[in-house]
Phi, psi and omega in degrees: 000119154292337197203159193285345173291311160291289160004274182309329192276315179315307163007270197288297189300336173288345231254326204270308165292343149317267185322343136337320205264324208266136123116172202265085163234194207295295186241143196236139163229130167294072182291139167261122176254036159286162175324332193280304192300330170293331182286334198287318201143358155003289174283336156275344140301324162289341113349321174265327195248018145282349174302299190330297185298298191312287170321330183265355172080354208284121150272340193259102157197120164270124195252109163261213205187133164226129182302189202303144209246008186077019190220040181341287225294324202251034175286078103262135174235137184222138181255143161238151207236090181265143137337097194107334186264134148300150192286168203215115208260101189237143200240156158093015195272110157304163144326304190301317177310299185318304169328316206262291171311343153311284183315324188262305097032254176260344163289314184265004185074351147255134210293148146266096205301313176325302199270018201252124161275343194203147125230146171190000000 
């Protein structure tokens, strides 16, 4: 940083990924970041799919992270929760998955039935 003005910019973008993580908005996605999901690939899902949002402007999207669901073999497993929708349990997720469920999912509403473990 040079200037306070990169100060003041640094800011403002940490300030815009915080609000990603915080607060009751239309759709929530659950990454699980227990030891199995970490081990599986996690943190690069969860890495890819704040990128996503952060590249798509989603502002109404709430992201958390949960420990372990008991269900190893089918990790990094991530749910997503729309309004009107069963929530949706997705298993077996990459980066690349994560993207195409952004896209599909939660910007346009539809499940890709291929990737579901759960719904209810």
């Amino acid at each position: 940083m040079k200037s306070l003005e990169d100060l003041a910019r640094l800011r403002e973008e940490v300030r815009e990924r915080i609000k990603v993580r915080e607060g009751a908005k239309a759709v929530r996605i659950t990454v699980g970041m227990g030891t199995c999901g970490i081990a599986a690939g996690a943190r690069d899902v969860m890495a890819a799919l704040l990128d996503e949002l952060a590249k798509r402007g989603l502002t109404d999207v709430t992201v958390t992270q949960t420990g372990c669901a008991g269900l190893c073999e089918y990790e990094p497993l991530v749910e997503v929760a729309r309004p009107g929708q069963p929530k949706v349990t997705y298993s077996y997720v990459t980066p690349e998955k994560i993207r195409q469920i952004v896209a599909q999912h939660v910007v346009n509403g539809q499940i890709i039935g291929e990737w579901v473990l759960a719904a209810r």
